[in-house]
C-alpha positions as CSV (number, residue, x, y, z in Angstrom):
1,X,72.6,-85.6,101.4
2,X,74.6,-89.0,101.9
3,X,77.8,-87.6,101.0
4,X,81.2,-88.2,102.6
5,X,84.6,-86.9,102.8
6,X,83.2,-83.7,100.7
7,X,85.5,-81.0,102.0
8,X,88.4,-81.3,99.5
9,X,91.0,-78.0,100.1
10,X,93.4,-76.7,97.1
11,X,95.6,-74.0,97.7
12,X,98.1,-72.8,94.6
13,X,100.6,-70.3,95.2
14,X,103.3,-68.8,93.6
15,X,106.2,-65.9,95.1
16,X,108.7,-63.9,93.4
17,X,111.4,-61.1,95.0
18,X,113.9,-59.3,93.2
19,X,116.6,-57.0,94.8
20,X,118.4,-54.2,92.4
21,X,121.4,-52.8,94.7
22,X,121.2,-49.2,92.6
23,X,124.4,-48.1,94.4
24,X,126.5,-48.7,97.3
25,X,123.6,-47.8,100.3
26,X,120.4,-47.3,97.7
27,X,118.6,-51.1,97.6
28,X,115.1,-51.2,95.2
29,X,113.3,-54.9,96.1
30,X,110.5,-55.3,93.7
31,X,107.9,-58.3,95.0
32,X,104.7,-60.6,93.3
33,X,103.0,-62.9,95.5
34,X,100.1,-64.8,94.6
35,X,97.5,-67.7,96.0
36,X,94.0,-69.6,95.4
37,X,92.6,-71.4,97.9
38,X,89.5,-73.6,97.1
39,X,87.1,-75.8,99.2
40,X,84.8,-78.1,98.2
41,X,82.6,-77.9,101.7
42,X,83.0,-76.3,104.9
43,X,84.8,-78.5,107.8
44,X,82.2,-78.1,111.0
45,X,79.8,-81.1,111.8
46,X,76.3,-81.3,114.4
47,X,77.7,-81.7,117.8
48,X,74.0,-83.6,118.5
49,X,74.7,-86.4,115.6
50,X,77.7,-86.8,117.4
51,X,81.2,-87.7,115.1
52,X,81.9,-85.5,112.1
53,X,78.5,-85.6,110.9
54,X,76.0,-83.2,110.3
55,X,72.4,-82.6,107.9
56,X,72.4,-79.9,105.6
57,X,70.4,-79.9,101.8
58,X,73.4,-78.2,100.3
59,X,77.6,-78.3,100.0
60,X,79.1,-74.8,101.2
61,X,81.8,-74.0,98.6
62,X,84.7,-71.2,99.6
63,X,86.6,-69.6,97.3
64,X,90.0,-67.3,98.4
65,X,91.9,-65.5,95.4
66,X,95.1,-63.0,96.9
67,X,97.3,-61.7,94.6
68,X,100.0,-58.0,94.9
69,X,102.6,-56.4,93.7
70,X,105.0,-54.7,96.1
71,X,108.1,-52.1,95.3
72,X,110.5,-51.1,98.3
73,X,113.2,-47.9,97.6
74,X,115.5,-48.1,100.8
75,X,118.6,-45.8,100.9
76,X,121.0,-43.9,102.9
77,X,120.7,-39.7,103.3
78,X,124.1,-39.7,105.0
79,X,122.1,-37.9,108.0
80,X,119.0,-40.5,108.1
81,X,118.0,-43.5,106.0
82,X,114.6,-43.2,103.8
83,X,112.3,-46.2,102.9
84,X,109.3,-46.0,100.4
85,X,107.4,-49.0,100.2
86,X,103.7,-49.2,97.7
87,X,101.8,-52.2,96.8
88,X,99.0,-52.5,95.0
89,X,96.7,-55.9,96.1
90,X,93.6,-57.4,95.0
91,X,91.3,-60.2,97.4
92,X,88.5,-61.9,96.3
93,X,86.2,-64.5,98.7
94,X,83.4,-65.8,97.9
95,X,81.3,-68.6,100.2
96,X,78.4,-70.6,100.2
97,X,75.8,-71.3,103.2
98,X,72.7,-73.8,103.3
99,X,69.9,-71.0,104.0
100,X,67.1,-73.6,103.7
101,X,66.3,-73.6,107.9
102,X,65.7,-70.0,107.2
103,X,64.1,-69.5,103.7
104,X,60.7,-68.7,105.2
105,X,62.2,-65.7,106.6
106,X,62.8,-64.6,102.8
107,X,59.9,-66.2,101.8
108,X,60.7,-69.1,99.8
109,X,60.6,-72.8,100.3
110,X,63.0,-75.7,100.6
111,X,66.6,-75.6,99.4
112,X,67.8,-72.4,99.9
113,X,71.5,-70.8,99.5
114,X,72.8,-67.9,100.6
115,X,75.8,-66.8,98.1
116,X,78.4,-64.1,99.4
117,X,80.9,-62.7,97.5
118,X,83.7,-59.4,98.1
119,X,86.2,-58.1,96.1
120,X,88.7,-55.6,97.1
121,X,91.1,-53.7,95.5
122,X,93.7,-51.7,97.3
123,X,96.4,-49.0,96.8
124,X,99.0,-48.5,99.7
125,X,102.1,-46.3,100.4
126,X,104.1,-45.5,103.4
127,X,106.7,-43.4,103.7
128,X,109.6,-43.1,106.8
129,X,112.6,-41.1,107.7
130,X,115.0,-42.8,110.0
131,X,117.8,-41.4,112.2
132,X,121.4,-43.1,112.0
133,X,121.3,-45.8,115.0
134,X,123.8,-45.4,118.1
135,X,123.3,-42.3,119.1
136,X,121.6,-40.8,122.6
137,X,118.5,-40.0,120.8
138,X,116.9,-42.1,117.8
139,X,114.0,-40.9,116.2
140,X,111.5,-42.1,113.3
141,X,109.1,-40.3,111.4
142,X,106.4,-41.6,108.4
143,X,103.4,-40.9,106.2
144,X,101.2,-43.2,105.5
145,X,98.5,-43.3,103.2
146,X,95.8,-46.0,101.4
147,X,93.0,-45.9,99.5
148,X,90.6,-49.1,98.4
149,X,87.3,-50.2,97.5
150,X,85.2,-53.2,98.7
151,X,82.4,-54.6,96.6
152,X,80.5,-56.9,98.8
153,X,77.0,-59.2,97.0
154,X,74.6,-61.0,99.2
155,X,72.5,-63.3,97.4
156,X,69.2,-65.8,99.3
157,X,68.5,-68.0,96.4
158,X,66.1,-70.5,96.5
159,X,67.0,-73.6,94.4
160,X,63.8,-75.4,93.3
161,X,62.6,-73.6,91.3
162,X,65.4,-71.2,91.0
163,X,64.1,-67.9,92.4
164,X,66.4,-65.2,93.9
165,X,64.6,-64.2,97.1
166,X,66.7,-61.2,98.4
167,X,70.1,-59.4,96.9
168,X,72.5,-56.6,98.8
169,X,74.7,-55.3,96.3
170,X,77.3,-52.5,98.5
171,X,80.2,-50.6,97.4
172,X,82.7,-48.8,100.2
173,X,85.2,-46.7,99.3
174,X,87.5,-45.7,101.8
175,X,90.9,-44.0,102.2
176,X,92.9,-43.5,104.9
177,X,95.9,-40.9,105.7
178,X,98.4,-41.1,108.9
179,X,101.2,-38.8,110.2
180,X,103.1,-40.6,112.6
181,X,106.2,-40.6,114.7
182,X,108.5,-41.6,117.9
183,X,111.8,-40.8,119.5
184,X,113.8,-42.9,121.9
185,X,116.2,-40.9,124.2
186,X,118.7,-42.5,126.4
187,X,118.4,-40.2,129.1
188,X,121.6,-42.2,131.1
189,X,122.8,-45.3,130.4
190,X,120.2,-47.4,131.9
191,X,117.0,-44.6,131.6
192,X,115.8,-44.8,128.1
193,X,112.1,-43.0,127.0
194,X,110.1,-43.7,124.2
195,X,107.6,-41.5,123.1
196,X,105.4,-41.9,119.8
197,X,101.9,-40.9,118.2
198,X,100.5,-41.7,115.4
199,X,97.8,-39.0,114.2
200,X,95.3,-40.0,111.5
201,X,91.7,-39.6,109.4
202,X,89.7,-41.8,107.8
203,X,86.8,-41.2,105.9
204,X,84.4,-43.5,104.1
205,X,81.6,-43.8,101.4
206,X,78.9,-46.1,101.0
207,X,77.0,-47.3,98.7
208,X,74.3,-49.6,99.3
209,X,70.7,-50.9,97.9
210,X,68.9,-54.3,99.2
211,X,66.1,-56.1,97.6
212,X,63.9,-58.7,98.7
213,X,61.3,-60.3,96.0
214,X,62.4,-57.4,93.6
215,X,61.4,-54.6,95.7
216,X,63.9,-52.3,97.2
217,X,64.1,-52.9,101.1
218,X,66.4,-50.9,102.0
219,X,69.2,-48.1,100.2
220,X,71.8,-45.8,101.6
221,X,74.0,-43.7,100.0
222,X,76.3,-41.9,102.7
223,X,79.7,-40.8,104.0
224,X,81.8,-40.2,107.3
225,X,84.8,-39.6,108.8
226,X,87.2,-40.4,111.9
227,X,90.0,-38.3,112.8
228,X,92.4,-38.8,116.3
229,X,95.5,-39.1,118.0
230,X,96.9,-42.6,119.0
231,X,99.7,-42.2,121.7
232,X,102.6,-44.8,123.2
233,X,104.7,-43.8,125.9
234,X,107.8,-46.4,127.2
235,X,109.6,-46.1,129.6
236,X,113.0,-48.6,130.2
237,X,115.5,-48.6,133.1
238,X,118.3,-51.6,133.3
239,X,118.9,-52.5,136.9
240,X,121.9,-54.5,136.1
241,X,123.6,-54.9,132.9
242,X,121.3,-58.5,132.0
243,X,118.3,-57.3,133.9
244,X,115.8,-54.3,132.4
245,X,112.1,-53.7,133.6
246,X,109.6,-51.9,131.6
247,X,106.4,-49.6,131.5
248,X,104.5,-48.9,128.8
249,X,101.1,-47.7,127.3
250,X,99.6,-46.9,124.1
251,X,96.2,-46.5,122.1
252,X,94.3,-48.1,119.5
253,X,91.8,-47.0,117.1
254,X,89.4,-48.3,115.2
255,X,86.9,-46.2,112.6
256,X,82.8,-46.7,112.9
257,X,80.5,-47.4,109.7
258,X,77.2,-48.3,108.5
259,X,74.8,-51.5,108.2
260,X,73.0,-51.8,105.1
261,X,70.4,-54.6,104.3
262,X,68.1,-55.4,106.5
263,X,64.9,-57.2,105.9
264,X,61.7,-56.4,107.6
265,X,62.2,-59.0,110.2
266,X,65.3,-57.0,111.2
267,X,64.3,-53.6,111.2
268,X,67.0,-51.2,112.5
269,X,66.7,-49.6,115.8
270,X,66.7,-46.2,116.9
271,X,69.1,-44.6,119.9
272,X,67.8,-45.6,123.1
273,X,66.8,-49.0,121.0
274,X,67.9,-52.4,120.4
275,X,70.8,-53.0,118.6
276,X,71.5,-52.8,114.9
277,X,71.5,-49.6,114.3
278,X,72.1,-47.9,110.7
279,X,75.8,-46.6,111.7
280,X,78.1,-48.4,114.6
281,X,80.5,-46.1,116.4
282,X,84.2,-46.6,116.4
283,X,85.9,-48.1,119.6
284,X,89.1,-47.5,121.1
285,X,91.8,-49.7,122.9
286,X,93.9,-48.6,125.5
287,X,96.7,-50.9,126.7
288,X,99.0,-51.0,129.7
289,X,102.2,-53.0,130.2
290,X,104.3,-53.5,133.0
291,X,107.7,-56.1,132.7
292,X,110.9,-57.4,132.9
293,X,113.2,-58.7,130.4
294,X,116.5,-60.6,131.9
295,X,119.4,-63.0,130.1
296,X,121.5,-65.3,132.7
297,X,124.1,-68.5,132.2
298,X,126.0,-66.3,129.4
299,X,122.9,-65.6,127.4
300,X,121.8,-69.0,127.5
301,X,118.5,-68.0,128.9
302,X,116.5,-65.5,127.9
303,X,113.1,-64.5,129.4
304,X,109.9,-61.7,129.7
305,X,108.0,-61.8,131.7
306,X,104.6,-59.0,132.2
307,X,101.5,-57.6,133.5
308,X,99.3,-55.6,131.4
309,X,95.9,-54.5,131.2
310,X,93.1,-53.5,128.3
311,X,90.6,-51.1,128.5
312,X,88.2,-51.3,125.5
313,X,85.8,-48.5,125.1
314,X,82.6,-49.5,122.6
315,X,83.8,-52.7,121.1
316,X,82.7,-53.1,117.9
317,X,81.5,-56.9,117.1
318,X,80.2,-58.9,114.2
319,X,76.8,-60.5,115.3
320,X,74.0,-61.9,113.3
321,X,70.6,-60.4,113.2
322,X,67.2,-62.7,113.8
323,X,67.2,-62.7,109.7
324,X,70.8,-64.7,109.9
325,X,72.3,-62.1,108.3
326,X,75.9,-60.1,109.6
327,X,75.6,-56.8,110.9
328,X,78.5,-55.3,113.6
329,X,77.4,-53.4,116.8
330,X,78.7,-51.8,119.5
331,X,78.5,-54.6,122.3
332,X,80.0,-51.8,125.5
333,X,83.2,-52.0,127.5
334,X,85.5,-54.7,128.2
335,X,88.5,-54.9,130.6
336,X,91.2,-57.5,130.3
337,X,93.7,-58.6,133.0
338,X,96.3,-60.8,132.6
339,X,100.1,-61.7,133.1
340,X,102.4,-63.3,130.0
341,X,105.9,-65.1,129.6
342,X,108.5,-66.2,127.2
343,X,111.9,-67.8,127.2
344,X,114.3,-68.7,124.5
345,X,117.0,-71.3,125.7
346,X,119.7,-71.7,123.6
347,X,122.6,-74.3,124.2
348,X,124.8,-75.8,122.0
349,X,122.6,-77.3,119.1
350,X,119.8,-77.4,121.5
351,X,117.0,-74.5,121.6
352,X,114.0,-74.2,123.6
353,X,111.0,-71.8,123.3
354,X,108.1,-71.3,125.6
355,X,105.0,-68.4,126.1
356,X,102.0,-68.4,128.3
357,X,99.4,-66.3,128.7
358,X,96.8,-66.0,131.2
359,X,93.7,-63.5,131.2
360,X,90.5,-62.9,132.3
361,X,88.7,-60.9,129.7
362,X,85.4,-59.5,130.8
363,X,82.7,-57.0,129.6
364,X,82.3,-55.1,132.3
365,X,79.5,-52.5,131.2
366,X,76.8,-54.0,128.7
367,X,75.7,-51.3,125.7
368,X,72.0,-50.5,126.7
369,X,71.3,-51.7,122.8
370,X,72.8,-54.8,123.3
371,X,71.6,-56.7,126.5
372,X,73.9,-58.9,127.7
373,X,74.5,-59.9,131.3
374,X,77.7,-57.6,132.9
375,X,80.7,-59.5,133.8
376,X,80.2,-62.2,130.9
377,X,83.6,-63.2,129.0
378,X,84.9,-61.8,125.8
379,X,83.3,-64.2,123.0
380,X,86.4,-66.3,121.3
381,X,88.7,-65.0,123.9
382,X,90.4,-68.0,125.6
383,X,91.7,-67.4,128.9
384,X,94.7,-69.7,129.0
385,X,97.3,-70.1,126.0
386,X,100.6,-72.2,126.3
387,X,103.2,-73.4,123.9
388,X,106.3,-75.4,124.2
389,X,108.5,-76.2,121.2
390,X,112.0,-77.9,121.2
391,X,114.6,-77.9,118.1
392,X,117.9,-80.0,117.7
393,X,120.8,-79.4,114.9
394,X,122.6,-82.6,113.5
395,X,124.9,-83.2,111.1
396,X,123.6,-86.5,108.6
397,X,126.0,-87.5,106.9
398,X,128.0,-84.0,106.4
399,X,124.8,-82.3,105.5
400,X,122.9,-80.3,108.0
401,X,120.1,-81.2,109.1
402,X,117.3,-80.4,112.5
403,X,114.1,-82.1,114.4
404,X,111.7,-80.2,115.9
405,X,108.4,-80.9,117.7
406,X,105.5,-78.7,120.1
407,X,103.0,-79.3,122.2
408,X,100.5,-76.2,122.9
409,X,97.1,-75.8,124.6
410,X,94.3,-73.2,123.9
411,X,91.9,-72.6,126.5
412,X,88.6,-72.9,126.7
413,X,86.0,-70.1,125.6
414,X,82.5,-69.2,124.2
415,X,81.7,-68.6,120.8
416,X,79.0,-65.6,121.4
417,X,78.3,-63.7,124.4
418,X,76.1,-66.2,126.7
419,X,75.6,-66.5,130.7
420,X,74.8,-70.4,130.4
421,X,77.8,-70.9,128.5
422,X,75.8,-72.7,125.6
423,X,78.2,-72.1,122.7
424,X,81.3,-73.5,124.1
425,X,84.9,-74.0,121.8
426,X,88.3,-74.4,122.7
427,X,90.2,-76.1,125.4
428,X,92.2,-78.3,123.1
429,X,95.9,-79.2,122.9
430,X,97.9,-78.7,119.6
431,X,101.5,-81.1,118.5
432,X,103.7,-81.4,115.7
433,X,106.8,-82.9,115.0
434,X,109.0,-82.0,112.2
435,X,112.2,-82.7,110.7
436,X,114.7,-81.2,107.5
437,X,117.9,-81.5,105.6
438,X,119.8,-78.6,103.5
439,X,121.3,-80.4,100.3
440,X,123.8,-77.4,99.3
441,X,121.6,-75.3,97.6
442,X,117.9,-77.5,98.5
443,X,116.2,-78.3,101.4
444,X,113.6,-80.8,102.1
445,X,111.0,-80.9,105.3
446,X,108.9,-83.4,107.0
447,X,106.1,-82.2,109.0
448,X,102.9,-84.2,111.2
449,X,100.5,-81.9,112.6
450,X,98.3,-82.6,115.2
451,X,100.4,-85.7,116.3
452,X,98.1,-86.9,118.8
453,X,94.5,-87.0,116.8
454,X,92.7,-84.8,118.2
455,X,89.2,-84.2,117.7
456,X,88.7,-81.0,120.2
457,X,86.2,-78.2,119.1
458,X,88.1,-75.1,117.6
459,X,85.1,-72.9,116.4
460,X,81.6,-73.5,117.5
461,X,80.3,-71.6,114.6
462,X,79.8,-73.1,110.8
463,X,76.8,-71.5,109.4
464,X,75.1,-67.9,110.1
465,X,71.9,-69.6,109.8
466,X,72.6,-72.4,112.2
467,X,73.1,-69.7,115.5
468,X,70.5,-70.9,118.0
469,X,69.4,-73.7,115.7
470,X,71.7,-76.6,116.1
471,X,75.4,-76.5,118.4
472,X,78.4,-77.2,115.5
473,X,81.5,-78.3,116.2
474,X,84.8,-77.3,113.6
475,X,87.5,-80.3,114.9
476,X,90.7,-79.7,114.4
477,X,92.4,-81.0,111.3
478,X,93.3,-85.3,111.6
479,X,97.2,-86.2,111.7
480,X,98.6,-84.6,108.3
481,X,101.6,-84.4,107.0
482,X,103.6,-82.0,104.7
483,X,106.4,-82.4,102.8
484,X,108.4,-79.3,101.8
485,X,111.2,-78.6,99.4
486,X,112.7,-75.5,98.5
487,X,115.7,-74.1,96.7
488,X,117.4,-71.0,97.5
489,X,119.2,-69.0,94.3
């Protein structure tokens, strides 16, 4: 196309809180935030044209619209404290691709777009009682509840002439209801249990009708539900009066749904099959943790450090069909490995935080409907992360003031599940330095990201069209900075 510098970002925002104290221990905070965020172009380039180039017929526009309205009633029972929190939100995206490499597939010719667009609006309100802190047992219980709809469009347009060569239009509606609860009990002075669950059921209804040259490819028009129990179980004991180790485990949940249109060159498959299929089953997350948490030099120094473990039954996973377009699937079991630490050192006007985290993430048994070699790495699961960041206080000129900088590394990992390791991203360093003043009631920032330049690969994917076509590369953002002020009232 011959452009340059095309991919142009605007983001516009706007928040507002307000606090009404009703009466002594009764608080009401009512909240609006908003934001737009427009690009002009996506930001990846052709890792085989080398630099930040790449060949494509069309831009790839992105739009991202957020806006809600929160209310929060908070108060005091004399025997436990009650919080009621609803918000009502509304997202829209919408996104661009160059479908031209695939337009035969729809059966069109040259320029091609593919147009996607959602819109969701959502109702949520959550409910909890609380018991007074400082006693031997402390207890929480809450109700949560949400209901929303997602209208999602799918457009394959070819551009000369215009012709619309395939459409989804889908519609799910979905609401959600929780019971859930915990209780901490200080059995001694240094034996403390936690025990929670959360129980819950979800249910769905979709709506769904593709077309491809006018004729109806595919329609569904269908419901389900999940229903379960997620535990947590922790266990605490303080050797000494600075020094406490840990257990704990607990479950995650995640609710199955349904694919909706496919074109004839991705047919779904049937159970014993290749992967999609017409419904993907929920998964389920169980972690374990095993640590210590321990202060020394008067509290200067404060670390954690862990073991833990992940077992993840029937992951679900966004892939894209041999038409280019999304479906999720149910990709097996995974196991993850790994050992984490953190410390806050604080001295004087001098504070230092560091966390690392090493893993091996691993899916250890393939689903039969998705082949893919056993003991192949998570895809976009790095395997290393590390951060250091250092902040100073000063006084300029009467006024407070603070520097800060960080240096952080992500490790290195694939973008989809591969044994040659074809699609590889990460292993890149992060920096920043930053700097600030209050002026009474103002304060003004300096901030440079990405100090030293680099150019590293942080997502090998731009396009859904492009998988197995051409390796991309998204580098991380050039040396920018950002200037902040803000006033507090």
């Amino acid at each position: 196309m011959g452009l340059k510098n095309t991919g142009d970002t605007t983001r516009q925002g706007a928040r507002i809180g307000v606090r009404w104290r009703i009466a002594d221990s009764w608080n009401m905070r009512l909240g609006y935030v908003a934001q737009t965020l427009h690009s002009d172009d996506t930001q990846y380039a052709f890792k085989p044209l080398g630099g930040d180039r790449r060949a494509l017929s069309l831009q790839e526009p992105s739009g991202n619209d957020f806006d809600g309205l929160s209310a929060t009633l908070s108060g005091d029972l004399g025997w436990a404290h009650l919080k009621i929190n609803t918000a009502v939100q509304s997202h829209g995206l919408d996104r661009r691709y160059d479908a031209t490499v695939a337009t035969d597939r729809f059966g069109g010719a040259g320029r091609t777009a593919y147009d996607e667009s959602d819109s969701i609006e959502a109702l949520v309100t959550e409910a909890t009682l609380s018991s007074q802190t400082g006693g031997q047992l402390n207890w929480l219980v809450g109700l949560f509840a949400t209901e929303y709809s997602h209208d999602r469009t799918g457009d394959v347009t070819q551009q000369t002439p215009v012709r619309l060569l395939y459409e989804n239009r889908r519609r799910d509606h979905v609401d959600e209801t929780a019971l859930y609860g915990q209780a901490a009990w200080a059995l001694t002075d240094r034996l403390k249990i936690t025990a929670g669950a959360r129980v819950f059921r979800l249910g769905v209804e979709t709506q769904a009708v593709a077309r491809q040259a006018g004729m109806i490819i595919d329609t569904l028009d269908s419901t389900r539900s999940d229903s379960g129990i997620a535990p947590k179980l922790v266990i605490e004991y303080a050797l000494r009066d600075n020094i406490l180790v840990y257990v704990q485990g607990s479950e995650g949940y995640r609710a199955g749904g349904f694919n909706t249109g496919t074109t004839s060159a991705q047919p779904y498959g049937v159970a014993g099959g290749l992967q999609p299929y017409r419904q993907f089953r929920s998964d389920e997350l169980v972690s374990y943790e095993a640590g210590t948490r321990f202060r020394v030099w008067d509290d200067r120094l404060v670390m954690r450090l862990a073991l833990f473990g992940i077992d993840w039954r029937t992951i679900q996973s966004d892939r894209i069909g041999t038409d280019g377009l999304p479906f999720t699937g149910n990709i097996g079991n995974a196991r993850n490995l790994g050992v984490e630490g953190e410390l806050a050192w604080v001295d004087g006007p001098w504070r230092i935080d560091a966390n690392l985290m090493f893993a091996e993430p691993e899916l250890d048994s393939p689903d039969p409907g998705f082949p893919i070699p056993a003991d192949t790495s998570l895809s976009g699961v790095p395997n290393l992360i590390a951060n250091v960041a250092a902040r100073r206080a000063l006084i300029v000129a009467t006024l407070p003031a603070w520097v800060s900088g960080s240096v952080g590394y992500v490790g290195a990992s694939n973008l989809i599940f591969s044994a040659d390791g074809r699609y590889p991203m990460g292993d890149y360093w992060t920096s920043d330095l930053a700097a600030g003043i209050d002026l009474e009631n103002w304060s003004v920032s300096l901030r440079l990201e990405n100090v030293s330049g680099s150019r590293a690969n942080t997502f090998a994917y731009g396009n859904p069209f492009l998988v197995g076509v051409v390796d991309v590369t998204t580098p991380q953002r050039p040396a920018s900075l950002i200037i902040g002020i803000s006033r507090r009232f």
